[in-house]
N, C-alpha and C positions, 0 to 999 in steps of 0.2 A: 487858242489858249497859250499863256506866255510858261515858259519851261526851264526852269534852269538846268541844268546839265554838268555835271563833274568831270571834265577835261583835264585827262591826268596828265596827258604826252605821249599816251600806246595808240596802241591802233584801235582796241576795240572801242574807247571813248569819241575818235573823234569818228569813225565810220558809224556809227551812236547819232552825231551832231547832225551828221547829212541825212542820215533817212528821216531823219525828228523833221527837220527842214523839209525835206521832200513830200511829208505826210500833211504839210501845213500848219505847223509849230510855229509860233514865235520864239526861237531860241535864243539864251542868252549862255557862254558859257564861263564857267568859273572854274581854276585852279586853287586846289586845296593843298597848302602847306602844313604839314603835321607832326613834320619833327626836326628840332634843329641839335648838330651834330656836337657843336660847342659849347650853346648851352645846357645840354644834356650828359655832358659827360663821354659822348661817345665816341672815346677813343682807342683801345684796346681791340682789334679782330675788327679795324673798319679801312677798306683795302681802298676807299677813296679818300680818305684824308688829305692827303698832299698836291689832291688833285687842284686844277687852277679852277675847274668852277666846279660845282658840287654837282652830283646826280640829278636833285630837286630843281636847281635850274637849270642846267638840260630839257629837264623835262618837260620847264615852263615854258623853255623859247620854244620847243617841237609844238607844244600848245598850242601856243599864239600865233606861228606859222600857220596850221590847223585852219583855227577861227580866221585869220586874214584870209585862206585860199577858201574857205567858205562863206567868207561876209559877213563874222558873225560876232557880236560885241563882245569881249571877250572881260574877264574879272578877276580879282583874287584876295582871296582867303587866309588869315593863317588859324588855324584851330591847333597849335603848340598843347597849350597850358588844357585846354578841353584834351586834348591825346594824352597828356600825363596822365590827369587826375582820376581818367573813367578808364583809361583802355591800360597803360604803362603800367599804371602803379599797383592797378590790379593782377596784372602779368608777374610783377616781379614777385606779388605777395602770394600768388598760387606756388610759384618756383620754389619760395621758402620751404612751401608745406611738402616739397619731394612732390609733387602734380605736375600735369601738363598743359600749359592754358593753349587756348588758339586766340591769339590776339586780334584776325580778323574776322570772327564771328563779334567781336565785343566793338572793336570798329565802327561794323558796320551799324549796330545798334547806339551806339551814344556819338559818332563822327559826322558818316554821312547820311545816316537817315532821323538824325536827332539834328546837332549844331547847325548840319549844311541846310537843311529840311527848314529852320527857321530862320536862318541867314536869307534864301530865298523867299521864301515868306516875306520879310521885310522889305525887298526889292522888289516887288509887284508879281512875284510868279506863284502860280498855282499849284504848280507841280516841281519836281525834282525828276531827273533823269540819271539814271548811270548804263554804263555797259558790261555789267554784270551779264552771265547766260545763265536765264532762267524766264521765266515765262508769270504773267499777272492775267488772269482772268479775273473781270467784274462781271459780278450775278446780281442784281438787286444791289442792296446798299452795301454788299459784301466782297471782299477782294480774297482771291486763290492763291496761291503760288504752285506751280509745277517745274519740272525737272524741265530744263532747257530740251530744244531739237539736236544738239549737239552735247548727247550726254557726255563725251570726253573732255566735253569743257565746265557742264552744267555748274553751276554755283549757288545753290539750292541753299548745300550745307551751311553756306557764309550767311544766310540771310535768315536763319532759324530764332533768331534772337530779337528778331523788330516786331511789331508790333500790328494789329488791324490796322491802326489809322494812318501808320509809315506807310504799310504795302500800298493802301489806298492812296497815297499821294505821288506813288512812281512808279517812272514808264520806265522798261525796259525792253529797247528797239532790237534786241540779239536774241528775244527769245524764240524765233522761227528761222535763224540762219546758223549756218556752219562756220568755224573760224577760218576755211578755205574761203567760205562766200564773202568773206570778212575782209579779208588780205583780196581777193579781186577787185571785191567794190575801191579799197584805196589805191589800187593800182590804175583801174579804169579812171577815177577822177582826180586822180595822178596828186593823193596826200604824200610827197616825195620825206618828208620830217618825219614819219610814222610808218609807211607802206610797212619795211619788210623790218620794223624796229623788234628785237627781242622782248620778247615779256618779260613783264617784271616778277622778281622773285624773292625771297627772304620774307624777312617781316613787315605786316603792312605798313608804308610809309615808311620807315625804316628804310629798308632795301636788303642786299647781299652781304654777310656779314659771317667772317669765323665765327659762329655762335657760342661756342667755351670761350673765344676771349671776348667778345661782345658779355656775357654776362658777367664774366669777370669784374664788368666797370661799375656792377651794380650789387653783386654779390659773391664776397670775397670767396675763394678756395681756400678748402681745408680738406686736405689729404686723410683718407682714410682706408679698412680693409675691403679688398674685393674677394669675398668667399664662396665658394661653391654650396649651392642650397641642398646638395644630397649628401654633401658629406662632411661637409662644415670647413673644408681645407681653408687655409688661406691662398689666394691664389696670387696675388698681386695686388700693386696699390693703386685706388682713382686718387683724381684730382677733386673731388668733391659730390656726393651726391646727388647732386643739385643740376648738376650739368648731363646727366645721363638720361634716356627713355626708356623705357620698358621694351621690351624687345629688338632693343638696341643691338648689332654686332661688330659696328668699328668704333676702333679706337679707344679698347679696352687694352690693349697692351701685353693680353696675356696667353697667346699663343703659344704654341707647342709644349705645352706644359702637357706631361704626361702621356705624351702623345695624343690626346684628347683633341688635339687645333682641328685635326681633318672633319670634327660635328662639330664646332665652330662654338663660341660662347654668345650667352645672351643674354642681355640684362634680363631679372624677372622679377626683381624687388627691391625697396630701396627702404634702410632704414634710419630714416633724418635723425630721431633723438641719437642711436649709437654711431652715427656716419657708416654704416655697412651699405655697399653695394651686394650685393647677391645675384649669381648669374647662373645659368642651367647650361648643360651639355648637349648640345644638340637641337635643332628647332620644332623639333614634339614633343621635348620633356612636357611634361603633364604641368609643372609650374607655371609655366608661358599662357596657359588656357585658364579659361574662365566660363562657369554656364550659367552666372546670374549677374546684375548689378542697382545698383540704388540709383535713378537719374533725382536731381532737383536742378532747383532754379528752372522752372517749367516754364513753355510761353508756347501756346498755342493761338493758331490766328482766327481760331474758331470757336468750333467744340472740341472738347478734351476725346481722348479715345474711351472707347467703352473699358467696365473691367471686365475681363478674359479676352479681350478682341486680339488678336493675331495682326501684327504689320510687319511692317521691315523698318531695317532700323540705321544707319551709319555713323560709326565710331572716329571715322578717319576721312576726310576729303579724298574720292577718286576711289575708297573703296567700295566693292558691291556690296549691294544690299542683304543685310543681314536677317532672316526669320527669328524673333520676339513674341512674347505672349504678356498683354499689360495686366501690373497688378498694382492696386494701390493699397500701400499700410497708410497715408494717410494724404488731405488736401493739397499737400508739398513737395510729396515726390511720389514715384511711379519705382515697384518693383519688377525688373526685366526678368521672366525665365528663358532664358535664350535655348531656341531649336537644338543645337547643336555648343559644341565646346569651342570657345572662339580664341581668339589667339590676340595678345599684346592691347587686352581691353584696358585702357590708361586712363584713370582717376583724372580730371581737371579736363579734360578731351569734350567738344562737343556730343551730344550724342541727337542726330537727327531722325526726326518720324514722316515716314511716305506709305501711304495707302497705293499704291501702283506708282504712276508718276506723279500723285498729288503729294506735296511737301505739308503737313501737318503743324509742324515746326519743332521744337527741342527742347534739350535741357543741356544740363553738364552732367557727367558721369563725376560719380562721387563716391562711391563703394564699390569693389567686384570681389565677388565670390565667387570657389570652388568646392562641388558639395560640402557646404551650408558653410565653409571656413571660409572667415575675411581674409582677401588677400594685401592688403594694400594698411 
């Protein structure tokens, strides 16, 4: 079976390329270009700038090093203007609304299991490959997804947003190994470009980035009140609401006020039409919790959950699983009663569904409530 394979420059992609190959794959692999710096605008809070070659190409020659020390034809890609229009522009316009988008769950859904998925396609391959951890079980004409072997890595949450007939077109070689078993294998067959190379971090494609001046370049600052939600004080000024998270505690600026710094402050509301930031004292104020919320933008790779069924649930990449009871008001979205009172539940956030370690698949949180009052 011929396989195309997304060859970023890490290690888990090309440790990805050799087991494909070792299993009897015809592999081809391709590099995906997704954002370019200058014509994007991306100047503000970008610490490589002035560097002599860019991140992206780094990444590209560790690539192709890769593919030569494996034998393997190697390709490339740009999906720019496809990264604007489905994954950017919808980022920036969640931002507007005071929400939190995750931009590699929408990635992965119109990038590489959409653009790249048909890019292959037209070059003879049947399948798409990445090195994502996470796990595809086929049953009949149906494809699974589960929680990787290395839950500390699993990547479940990112892949909540594709589709039956994407899962059904890609392999994913990491989902019975550890990222220790990961880093040996390219030690042992001596991937010298990648072995002990740093993960990558920040936004997807994008990269590491001051993220208040990185938005900056796309959504001006405008200064407004930071007030305390119990008492209404004014406490100090942000740089814009926009650039804050909900249970946010640095780089709010307003320490020792009142003596109050030693319970630390915390964003817990944010109000885009007056620009108020609002933040609570301490990390139990009651404001910080939530024990209901509204998910839509639904996408199950199956069947939907039953109503009253009890699963678990993840708000946030890397955290545990949360206890939920589904309810639906209507075909479009599912209302959550959540087990217990939860903390920094963020409107625009994925929010993912697992029966044990079966991935169900998600929505986006769009409402949270605290007895029966909207928070958000």
């Amino acid at each position: 079976m011929k396989v195309m394979l997304g060859l970023s420059g890490g290690v888990d992609s090309a440790v990805s390329a050799y087991l494909l190959k070792e299993q009897g794959y015809d592999v081809i692999c391709c590099f995906m270009r997704n954002w370019d710096s200058m014509a994007n605008n991306d100047v503000l809070g970008n610490p490589t700038l002035n560097d002599n070659i860019c991140p992206q190409e780094k990444d590209y020659n560790d690539a192709c090093l890769v593919a030569k020390k494996l034998g393997l034809k190697m390709m490339r890609i740009d999906f720019i203007k496809e990264y604007w229009d489905n994954v950017f522009s919808y980022f920036l316009d969640e931002y507007k609304k005071g929400r939190t988008p995750n931009p590699d769950i929408f990635c992965n859904k119109y990038i590489k299991f959409d653009a790249f998925l048909n890019f292959a396609h037209k070059n003879g391959c049947e399948m798409i490959a990445m090195g994502h951890y996470a796990k595809r079980v086929v049953i009949g004409d149906k494809a699974y997804l589960y929680k990787a072997k290395d839950l500390s890595k699993d990547q479940s949450y990112f892949l909540s947003q594709i589709n039956q007939k994407q899962l059904m077109s890609c392999l994913f070689p990491l989902g019975d190994i550890s990222k220790k078993e990961v880093r040996e294998i390219a030690h042992k067959i001596g991937l010298e470009s990648v072995m002990d190379k740093k993960d990558s971090t920040g936004v997807c494609f994008i990269g590491e980035r001051n993220f208040k001046e990185f938005l900056e370049n796309y959504l001006p600052a405008q200064k407004g009140k930071i007030v305390d939600i119990d008492t209404n004080r004014v406490l100090g000024t942000h740089d814009g609401v926009l650039y804050y998270t909900l249970g946010q505690r640095r780089g709010l600026g307003i320490g020792g006020i009142h003596g109050e710094d030693a319970k630390g402050w915390f964003v817990c509301k944010k109000d885009v039409k007056k620009n108020i930031l609002y933040v609570a004292s301490g990390s139990e104020d009651e404001h910080l919790f939530s024990d209901s919320a509204i998910i839509n933008n639904l996408n199950f790779f199956n069947e939907k959950p039953l109503e009253g069924e009890h699963l678990n649930v993840k708000f946030r990449y890397r955290q545990q699983d949360l206890g939920v009871t589904i309810h639906y008001d209507n075909d479009s979205a599912i209302r959550l009663v959540f087990d217990d009172n939860y903390k920094a539940v963020t409107p625009g956030q994925g929010c993912v569904f697992y029966k044990k370690d079966l991935c169900l698949g998600g929505g986006i949180i769009d409402q949270v409530f605290y007895k029966g009052v909207l928070k958000n």
